[in-house]
N, C-alpha and C positions, 0 to 999 in steps of 0.2 A: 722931263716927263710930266705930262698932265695930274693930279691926286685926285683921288675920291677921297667921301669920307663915308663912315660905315653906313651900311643901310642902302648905298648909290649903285645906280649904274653908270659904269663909265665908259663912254661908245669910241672905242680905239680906231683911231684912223690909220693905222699901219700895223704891219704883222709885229711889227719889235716894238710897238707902245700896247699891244696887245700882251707881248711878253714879260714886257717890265710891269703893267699894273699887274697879273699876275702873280710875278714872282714876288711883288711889292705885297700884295695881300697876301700869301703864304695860302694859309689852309681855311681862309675863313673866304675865298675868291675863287670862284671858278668864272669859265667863259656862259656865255649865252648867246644862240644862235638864234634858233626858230623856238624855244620859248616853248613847244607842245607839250614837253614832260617837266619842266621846271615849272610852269605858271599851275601843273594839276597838283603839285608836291600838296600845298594843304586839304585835297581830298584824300589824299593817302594820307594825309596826317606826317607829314613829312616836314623837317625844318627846310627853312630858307637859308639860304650864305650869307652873311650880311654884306659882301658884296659880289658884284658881278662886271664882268667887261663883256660888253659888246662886241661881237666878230663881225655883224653880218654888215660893215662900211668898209670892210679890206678886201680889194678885188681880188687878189688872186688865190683866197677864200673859195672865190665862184668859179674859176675857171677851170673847164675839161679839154684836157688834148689829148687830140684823138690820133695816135700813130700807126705805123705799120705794127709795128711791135709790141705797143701796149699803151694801155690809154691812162691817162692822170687824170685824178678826180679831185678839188679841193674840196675840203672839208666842208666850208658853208654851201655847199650847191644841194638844192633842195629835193626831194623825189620827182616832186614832175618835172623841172628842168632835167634830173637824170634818166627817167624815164623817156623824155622825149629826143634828148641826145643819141640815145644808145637804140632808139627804135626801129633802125635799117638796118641793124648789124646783128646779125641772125647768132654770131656765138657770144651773144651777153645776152640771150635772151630771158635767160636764167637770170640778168641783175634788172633787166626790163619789166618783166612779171614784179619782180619782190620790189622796187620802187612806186612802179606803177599802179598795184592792188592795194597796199596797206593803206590799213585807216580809211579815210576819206581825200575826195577831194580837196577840201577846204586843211586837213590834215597836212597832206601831201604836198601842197602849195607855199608849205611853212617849215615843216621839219626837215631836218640835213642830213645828209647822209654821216656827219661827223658826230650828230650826236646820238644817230643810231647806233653806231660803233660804242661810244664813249658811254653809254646810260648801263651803267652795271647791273641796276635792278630790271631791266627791262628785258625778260626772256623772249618776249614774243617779236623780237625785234625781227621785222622781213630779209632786211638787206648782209645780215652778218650770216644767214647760210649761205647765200650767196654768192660772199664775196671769199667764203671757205670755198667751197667747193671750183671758185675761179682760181685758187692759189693766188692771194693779192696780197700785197706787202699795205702796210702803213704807214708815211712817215709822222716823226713826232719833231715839233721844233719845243726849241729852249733858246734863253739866252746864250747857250753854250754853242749853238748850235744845231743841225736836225740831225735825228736819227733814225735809221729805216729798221723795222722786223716785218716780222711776215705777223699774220692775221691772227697766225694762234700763239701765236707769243703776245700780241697785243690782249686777247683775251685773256690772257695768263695774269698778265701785269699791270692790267688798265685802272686795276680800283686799288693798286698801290703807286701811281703813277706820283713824283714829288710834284708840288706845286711849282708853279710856272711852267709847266711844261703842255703843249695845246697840239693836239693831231689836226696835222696841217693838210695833209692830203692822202692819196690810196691809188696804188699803183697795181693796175691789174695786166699781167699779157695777154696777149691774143698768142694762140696756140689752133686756132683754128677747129677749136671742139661742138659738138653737140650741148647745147642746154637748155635744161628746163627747171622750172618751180615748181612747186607745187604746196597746195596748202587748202589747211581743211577749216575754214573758220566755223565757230559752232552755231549760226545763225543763218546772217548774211553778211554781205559786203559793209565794211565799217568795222566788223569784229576783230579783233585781235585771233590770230591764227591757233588751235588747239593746236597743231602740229604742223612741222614744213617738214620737206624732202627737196633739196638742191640738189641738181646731179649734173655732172659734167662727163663727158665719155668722149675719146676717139675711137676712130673705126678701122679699123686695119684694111689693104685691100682682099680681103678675104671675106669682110663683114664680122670680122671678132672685134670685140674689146680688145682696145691697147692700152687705154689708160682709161682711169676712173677714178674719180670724186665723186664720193658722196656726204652732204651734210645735214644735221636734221638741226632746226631750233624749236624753239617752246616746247619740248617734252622736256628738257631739261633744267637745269637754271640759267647755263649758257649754253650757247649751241656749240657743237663738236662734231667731227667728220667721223663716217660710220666707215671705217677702215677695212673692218672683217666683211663687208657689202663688196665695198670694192674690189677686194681680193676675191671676192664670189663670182665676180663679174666679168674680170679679166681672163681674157684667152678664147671667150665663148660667145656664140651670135646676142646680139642683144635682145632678147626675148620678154614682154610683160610679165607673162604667168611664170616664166622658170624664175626672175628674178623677187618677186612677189612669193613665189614659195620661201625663198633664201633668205628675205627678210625675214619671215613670218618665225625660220630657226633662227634667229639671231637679235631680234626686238628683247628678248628678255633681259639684254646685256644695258638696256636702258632701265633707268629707274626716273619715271614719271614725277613732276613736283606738281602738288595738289592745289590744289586753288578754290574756290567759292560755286564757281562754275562747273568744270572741271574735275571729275576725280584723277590720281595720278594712275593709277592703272590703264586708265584711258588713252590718255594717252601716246603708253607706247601701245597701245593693241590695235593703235590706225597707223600704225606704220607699213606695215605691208601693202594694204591699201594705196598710201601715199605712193608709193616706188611703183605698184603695179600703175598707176595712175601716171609717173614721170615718165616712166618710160615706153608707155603706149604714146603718149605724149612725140616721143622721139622717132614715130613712124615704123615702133616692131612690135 
């Protein structure tokens, strides 16, 4: 295996020399993809790793396959290559909106879907309600081998993840749902979103809910699926205004984190907005 020495970048040409500097640097090594949130670290006042490996020269990093049954996303694949993939296919449109809106274009042309997942501090991240509210697993590789969990275990466990270990890709089915995004950024376009609402629904032939997902990010620290929504949801026509009241009893169950911008009470008090807003969205 190739060495760095402290302070370097070392641009891995394979997934397992990607692994071994890794595992080789321990805790002072993470990966680097697109570089968006690692190269702003000194305006946050944030340390540097003294080293880093390069991902973005391993193909199968970039590669999306697209199945009957569910589509694999690799980790380096950037938002607009994801947004552009997935933009005939009317039930990711829910991961279409959140790759496609965040940030900028010049953003968007750079950052990876793997280090939206993987940026612990970053609540406002688009793609991680998203890819909740899809029911999408993660794989993680290691020397040892890959390991698959689902989305909210990766959340759970991501900022105690051992070194060497690099999310390799993201595994979402097709179940043939309803979705949409939604998000309130507090300016304009380029903003970092004050709130999202992910929502995924199927429709029974009756016009009831049969299933529901719902996820909200940036009101929290991490995002998390609004479970008691859900269950408000199910059995009943999909309606704006009834489901938009149902929030509006149930948003207190969020506790807003406060920011500069932002107060936390804020929040959650656009959440029913948002939802009445998804699911008009969804043509009820």
């Amino acid at each position: 295996m190739e060495t760095f020495a402290s302070g370097s970048l070392y641009v891995a040409p394979s997934l397992m020399a990607a692994l071994d500097a890794l595992d080789e640097g321990g805790s002072e090594a993470a990966p680097f993809a697109g570089g968006t949130w690692i190269m702003r670290a000194p305006i946050r006042h944030e340390p540097l790793k003294s080293r880093y490996v390069a991902i973005g020269k391993i193909p199968e990093l970039h590669a999306i396959k697209i199945d009957v049954g569910e589509v694999e996303i690799g980790a380096a694949v950037t938002h607009a290559a994801l947004a552009a993939a997935l933009a005939e296919i009317s039930e990711f449109d829910v991961l279409t909106a959140a790759a496609g809106r965040s940030a900028n274009p010049a953003i968007r042309g750079m950052a990876t879907i793997g280090g939206n997942l993987a940026t612990t501090a970053f609540a406002a991240a688009d793609c991680v309600p998203a890819l909740l509210c899809l029911d999408a697993d993660v794989e993680i590789a290691s020397r040892g081998g890959p390991e698959r969990t689902s989305m909210e275990q990766f959340l759970r466990m991501r900022s105690t993840l051992a070194p060497g270990r690099l999310l390799q890709r993201i595994i979402v089915p097709r179940r043939g749902r309803k979705t949409v995004h939604a998000r309130l950024p507090l300016r304009q376009a380029g903003d970092y979103p004050t709130a999202i609402v992910s929502l995924a629904v199927s429709i029974d032939d009756a016009e009831r809910v049969q299933t529901a997902r719902v996820a909200v990010g940036s009101v929290e620290p991490v995002a998390r699926r609004w479970e008691r929504l859900e269950a408000a949801l199910v059995g009943r026509p999909l309606n704006a205004a009834r489901a938009a009241e149902a929030a509006a009893g149930l948003a207190d169950k969020f506790t807003g984190r406060d920011s500069a911008d932002v107060p936390a009470w804020y929040r959650a008090r656009v959440l029913p907005g948002l939802v009445r807003r998804a699911v008009a969205a969804l043509g009820s």
